[in-house]
N, C-alpha and C positions, 0 to 999 in steps of 0.2 A: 709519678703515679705508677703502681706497679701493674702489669696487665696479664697476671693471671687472670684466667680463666673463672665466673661464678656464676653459678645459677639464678641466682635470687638476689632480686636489689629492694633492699629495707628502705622507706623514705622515714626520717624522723625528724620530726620539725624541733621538737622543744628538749631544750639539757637538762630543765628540771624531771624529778624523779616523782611521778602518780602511782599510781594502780597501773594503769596500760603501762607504763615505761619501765615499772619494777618487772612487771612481766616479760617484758623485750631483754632486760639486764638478766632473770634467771637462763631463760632462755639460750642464751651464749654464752652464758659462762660455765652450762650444763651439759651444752651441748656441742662434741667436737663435729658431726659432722655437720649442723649449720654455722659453726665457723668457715668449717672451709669451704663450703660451697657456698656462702653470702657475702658480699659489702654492704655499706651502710653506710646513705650520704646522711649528711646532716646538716641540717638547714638553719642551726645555731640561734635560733629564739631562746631568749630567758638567760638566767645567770647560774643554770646550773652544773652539776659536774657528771652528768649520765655519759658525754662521750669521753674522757677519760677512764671511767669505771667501764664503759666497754669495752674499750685498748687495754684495760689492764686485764681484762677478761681473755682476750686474744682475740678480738672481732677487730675488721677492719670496717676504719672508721673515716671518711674522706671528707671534707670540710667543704659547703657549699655559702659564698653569702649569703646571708639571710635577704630575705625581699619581701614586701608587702604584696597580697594577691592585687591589692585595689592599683599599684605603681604595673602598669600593661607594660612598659621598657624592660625592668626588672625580673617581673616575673616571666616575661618570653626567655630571657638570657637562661634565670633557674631555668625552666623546662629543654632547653637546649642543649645545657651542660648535663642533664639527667638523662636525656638522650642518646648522646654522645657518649657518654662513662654505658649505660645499658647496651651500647652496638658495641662499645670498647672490649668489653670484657663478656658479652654472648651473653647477656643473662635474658634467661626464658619468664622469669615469672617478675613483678615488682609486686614490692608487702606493703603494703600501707595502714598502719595502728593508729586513730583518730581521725578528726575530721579536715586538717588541715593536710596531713599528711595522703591522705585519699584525695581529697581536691585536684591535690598535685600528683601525685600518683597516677591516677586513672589517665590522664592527659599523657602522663610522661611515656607511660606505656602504651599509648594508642599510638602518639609521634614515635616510637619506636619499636613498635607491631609487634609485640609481648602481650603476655596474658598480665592481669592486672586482679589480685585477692585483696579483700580488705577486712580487716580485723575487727570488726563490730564489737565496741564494749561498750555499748551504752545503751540503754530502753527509752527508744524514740517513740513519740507522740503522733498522735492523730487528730488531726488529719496531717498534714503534710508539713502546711505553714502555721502549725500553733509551735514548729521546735527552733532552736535557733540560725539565723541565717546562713551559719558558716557550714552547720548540721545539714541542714537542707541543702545545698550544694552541693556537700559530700554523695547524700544520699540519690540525686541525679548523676554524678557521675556515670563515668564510664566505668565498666565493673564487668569481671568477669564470673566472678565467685565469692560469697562473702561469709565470713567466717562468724558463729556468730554465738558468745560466751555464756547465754544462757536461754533456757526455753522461753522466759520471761521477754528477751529480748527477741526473740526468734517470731513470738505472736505480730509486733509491730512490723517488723522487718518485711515477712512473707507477704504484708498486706501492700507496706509502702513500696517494695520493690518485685510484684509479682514473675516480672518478667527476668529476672536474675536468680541464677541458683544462689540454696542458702546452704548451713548445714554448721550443727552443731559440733561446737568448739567451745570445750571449758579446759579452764586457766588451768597452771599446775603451778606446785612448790617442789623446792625443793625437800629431799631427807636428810636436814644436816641436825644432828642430838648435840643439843648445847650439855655441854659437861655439867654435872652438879655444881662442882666448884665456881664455875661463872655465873650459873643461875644465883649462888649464894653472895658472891662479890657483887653481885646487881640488887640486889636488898640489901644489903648493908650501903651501900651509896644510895640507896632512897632511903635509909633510914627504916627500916622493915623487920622488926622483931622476930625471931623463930616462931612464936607463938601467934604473930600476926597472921591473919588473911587479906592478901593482897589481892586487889579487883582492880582490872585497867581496860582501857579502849584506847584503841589503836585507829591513827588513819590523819588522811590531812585537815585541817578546821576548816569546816564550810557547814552551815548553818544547816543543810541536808544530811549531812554527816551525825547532827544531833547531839551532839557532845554536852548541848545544855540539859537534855535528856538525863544523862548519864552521871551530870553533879545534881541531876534533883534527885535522884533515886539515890546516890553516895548519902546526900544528906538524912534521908527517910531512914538507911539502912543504919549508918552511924549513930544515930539516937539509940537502938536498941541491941546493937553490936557495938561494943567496945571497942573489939579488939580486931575489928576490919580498918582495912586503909585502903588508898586508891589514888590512882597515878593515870593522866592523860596523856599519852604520847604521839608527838606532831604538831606541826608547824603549819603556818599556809605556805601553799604553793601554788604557783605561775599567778601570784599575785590576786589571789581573790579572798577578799572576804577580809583582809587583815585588821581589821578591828574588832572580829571577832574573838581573838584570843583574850584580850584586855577584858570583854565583856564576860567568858567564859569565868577568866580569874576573880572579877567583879561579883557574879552569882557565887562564886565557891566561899568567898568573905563572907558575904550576904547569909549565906546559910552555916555559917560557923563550921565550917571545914578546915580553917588555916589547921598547921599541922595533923591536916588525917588524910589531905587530897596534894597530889605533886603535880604540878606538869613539867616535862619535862622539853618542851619544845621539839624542833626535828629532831631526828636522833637515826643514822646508820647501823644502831644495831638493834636491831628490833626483835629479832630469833632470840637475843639474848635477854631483852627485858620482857619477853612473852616467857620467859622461861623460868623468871625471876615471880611472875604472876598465878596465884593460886583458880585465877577466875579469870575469862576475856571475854570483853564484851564486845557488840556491833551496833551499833544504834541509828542507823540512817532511817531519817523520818517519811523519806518516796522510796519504794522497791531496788534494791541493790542490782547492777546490774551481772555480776558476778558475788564479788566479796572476796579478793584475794587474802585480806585479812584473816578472814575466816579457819579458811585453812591451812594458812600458817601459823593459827593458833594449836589447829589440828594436830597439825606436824608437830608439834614440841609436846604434845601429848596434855594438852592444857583442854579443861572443860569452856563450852563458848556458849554464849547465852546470845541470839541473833535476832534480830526483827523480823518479822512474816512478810512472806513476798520477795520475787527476784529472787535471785543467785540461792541465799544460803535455805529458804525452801526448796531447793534442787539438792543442795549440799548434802543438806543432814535426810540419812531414808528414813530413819527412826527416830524419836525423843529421847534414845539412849544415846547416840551419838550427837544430840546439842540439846540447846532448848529454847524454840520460840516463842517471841513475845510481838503484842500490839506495837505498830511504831507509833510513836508518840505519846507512853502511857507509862510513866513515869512509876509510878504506883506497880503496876505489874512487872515490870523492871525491876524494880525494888524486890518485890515479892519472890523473883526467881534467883535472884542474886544473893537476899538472906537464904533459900532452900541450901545451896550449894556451899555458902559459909557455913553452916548448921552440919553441914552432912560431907566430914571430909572423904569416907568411904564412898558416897555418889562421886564426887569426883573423881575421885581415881579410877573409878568403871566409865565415866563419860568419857573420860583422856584416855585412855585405853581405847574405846570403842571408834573416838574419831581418829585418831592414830589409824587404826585399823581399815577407816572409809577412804584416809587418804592413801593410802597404801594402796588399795585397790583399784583409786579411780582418779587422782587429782596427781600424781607424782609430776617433777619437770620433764622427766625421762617418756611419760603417757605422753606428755602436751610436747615436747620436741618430735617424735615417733611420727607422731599424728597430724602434725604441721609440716612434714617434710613430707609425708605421702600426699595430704590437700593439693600441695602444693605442684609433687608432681603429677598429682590427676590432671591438672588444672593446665601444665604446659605441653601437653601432647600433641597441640598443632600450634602455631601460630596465628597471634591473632589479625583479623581480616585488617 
């Protein structure tokens, strides 16, 4: 184990790739100087490949066995060994991104008298124990400071944890301009005519996500647009909901979509098939707690049509820079999604204008800046 010197110990439980972990992965790969002022155990849940993609990132990445909370043998040793690596290498602050990872966090940095931030992405419930047990945990912890991604999320928080500072923390993307030429080699492998309008949603399948939403309004929109098509992109992940996909595919039959709707299951290049997309849409049926989607539609200068509530009503200031819709209303979905096919000159002034929001306020460069000053507010004493 190498024993340079780092400020900042990241705990990350799981390898598959969310919302929270795509933001942990821009993050360092964006950012040189929380590379080298962080490590990053990883406590190797799931079957996916985020600690690779962070090693090829240039973050260090240090392999912890995984342990069940509920196994007290196992889980003393993790927190020991978490310990031990935080007094090994000096580090002042531990990050914790979710709920499992806060659990263990907030412990690891008490037994090792560091400050301890946690990365709040999610819009928790009231009272206390209407959220999930693992949640609720999280949220007693130990805590010194909690970071937390959107105002939406920030109402519940303040109530559930009066006594712990909060403070707004939204997500960033990166600036990367997919070339014309790849945006065009990604319509032709869907099969997307120059003349076509392409409409897609983006995200992991989970029944909150809506995605059945999004083949009712395809289908509404298809009858009176020919020459629209649309493409699902994503998989499930860390194992929930996977029967949903088959039911997804099942509705798009049902409604006479074969050839005009694609899915295309996970997919790693997503900057590139938002780019390939004349239209993106968001559809989660409960309040988004951010929407990193969102604005990596943004970023590629794509118009986004979003659900009301959480995240992406923080996102967009204005209806020039997006457009939202009821969650769960199929019909008005429909309705905003023919507007923007109808009217290629609105889009290109929506893409323009969000372009323009993220640049201002969402870049990875804003959200690294701004996570490494939290962070060092945060470790200016040690903690008792």
């Amino acid at each position: 184990m190498s024993e340079a010197q780092r400020d900042f110990l990241f705990i990350q439980s799981t390898t598959e790739v969310g919302g929270a972990e795509a933001a942990t992965l821009n993050l360092f790969t964006h950012s040189a100087e929380l590379r080298a002022r962080s490590v990053i155990a990883n406590l190797g849940y799931g079957q996916g490949d985020l600690p690779l993609r962070l090693r090829a990132a240039g973050a260090e990445v240090i392999d912890l066995p995984p342990t069940r909370l509920r196994n007290p043998i196992g889980a003393s040793k993790m927190l020991l060994s978490l310990r031990r690596l935080a007094r090994a290498r000096g580090v002042r602050v531990v990050a914790a991104n979710g709920a499992h990872p806060q659990v263990v966090g907030g412990v690891a940095a008490r037994l090792a008298r560091v400050k301890s931030v946690f990365l709040v992405n999610m819009i928790h419930r009231l009272p206390l124990w209407s959220n999930e047990p693992l949640d609720m945990l999280a949220l007693r912890g130990p805590c010194d400071l909690m970071l937390v991604i959107s105002r939406a999320s920030m109402d519940t928080i303040e109530r559930l944890r009066p006594g712990v500072e909060s403070r707004l923390f939204y997500w960033g993307t990166p600036l990367r301009e997919t070339p014309d030429a790849d945006a065009r080699a990604a319509r032709a492998e869907l099969g997307i005519a120059d003349d076509e309008v392409l409409v897609g949603v983006f995200g992991r399948l989970q029944r909150w996500k809506a995605q059945d939403v999004f083949v009712e309004a395809a289908a509404r929109v298809a009858v009176s647009r020919p020459k629209s098509r649309f493409v699902v992109v994503g998989g499930s992940v860390f194992g929930l909901e996977p029967e949903y996909f088959e039911e997804l595919k099942s509705g798009a039959r049902a409604r006479g979509l074969d050839g005009r709707l694609t899915f295309t299951g996970f997919r790693n290049d997503v900057a590139r098939l938002m780019a390939a997309c004349d239209v993106v849409c968001h559809t989660s049926r409960v309040p988004e707690p951010f929407g990193l989607v969102v604005i990596e539609a943004m970023a590629q200068a794509r118009p986004v049509i979003a659900t009301r509530g959480g995240g992406p009503s923080e996102i967009f200031a204005d209806d020039s820079q997006g457009l939202l819709v009821s969650p769960d209303d199929a019909a008005g979905l429909a309705a905003a999604i023919t507007t923007l096919v109808d009217d290629p000159e609105k889009r290109r002034r929506m893409g323009i204008a969000g372009l323009a929001r993220v640049k201002d306020a969402f870049t990875i460069d804003v959200m690294a800046r701004n996570l490494i000053a939290h962070f060092d507010s945060v470790a200016g004493a040690r903690a008792a």
